[in-house]
Steps between C-alpha positions, in 0.01 A plus 500: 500500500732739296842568489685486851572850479183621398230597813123498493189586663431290825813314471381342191844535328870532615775303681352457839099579499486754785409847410306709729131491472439722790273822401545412156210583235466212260194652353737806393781303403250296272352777361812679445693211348773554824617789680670773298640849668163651417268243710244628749432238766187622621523247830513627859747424708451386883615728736407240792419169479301291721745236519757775605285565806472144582871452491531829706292344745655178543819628551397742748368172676856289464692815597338609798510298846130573549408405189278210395663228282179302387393836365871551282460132379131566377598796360790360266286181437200724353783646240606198441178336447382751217779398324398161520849398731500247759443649895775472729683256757215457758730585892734780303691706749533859499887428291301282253188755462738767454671286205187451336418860512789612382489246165162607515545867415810402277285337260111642540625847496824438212552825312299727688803685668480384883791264461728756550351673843412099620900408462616844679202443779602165577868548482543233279737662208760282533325224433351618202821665270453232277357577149386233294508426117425270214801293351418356194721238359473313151530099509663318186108412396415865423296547757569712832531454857353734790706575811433739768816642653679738632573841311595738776632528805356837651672679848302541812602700805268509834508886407252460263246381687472894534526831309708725625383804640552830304774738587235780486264350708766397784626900495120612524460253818831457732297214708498285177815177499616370161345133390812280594741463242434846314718753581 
């Protein structure tokens, strides 16, 4: 529907389909015609979810020796069964529940701001520099062709797994050690 560089409400218009729905009043945007620069979204926003605890959960489970991997798998399988998704492999090991949880929070908790604290916690930055982008190509028929690819290339040291600590703290406390790699 509509021009292919025109964007609507739910995905209804534009090149690809995907716009965020997340926290997003449709009842204000109806009303309102859109969102202009003087709309007042009158929706609260989660501070915790309950999915966010089950997740927490579960990976406490898969990351700690002790810890009881029917419980992890249950726990990912209720997320995944609210959103109507298929359960998991039935004998997973702890490599394969840990992959599951880890797509798992990817995707259930998208645009919520953990990404960035699960990447640095599981020291897994250099697996994740690239960022991903729309190419869209005409054909000779007029019509267009969708490809995901490539768009940057982003740097990743194993320094940033950690901040750095400040200069003022490490001249208030003579016991404290640099993170490795900030000097």
């Amino acid at each position: 529907y509509g021009t292919k560089s025109e964007y609507g409400a739910n995905g209804s218009k534009g090149p690809c389909g995907y716009l965020w729905r997340k926290y997003l009043d449709i009842e204000e945007y109806r009303t309102n015609n859109g969102f202009g620069t003087k709309s007042v979204c009158t929706l609260s926003y989660p501070l915790m979810r309950l999915a966010e605890l089950y997740l927490i959960r579960a990976e406490a489970n898969i990351e700690w020796a002790g810890g009881d991997l029917g419980v992890a798998k249950a726990d990912i399988e209720t997320i995944r069964s609210r959103a109507h998704m298929p359960g998991l492999s039935e004998n997973l090991s702890r490599d394969g529940l840990r992959s599951a949880l880890r797509y798992e929070r990817m995707v259930e908790l998208c645009n919520e701001g953990f990404r960035w604290f699960d990447i640095r916690r599981w020291k897994i930055g250099a697996e994740t520099t690239k960022v991903y982008g729309l190419t869209i190509t005409p054909q000779n028929d007029g019509s267009f062709s969708y490809m995901r690819s490539v768009i940057q290339q982003r740097g990743w040291e194993d320094r940033m797994n950690f901040y750095p600590i400040a200069d003022a703290e490490l001249f208030k406390n003579h016991n404290l050690v640099q993170n490795d790699g900030w000097k």
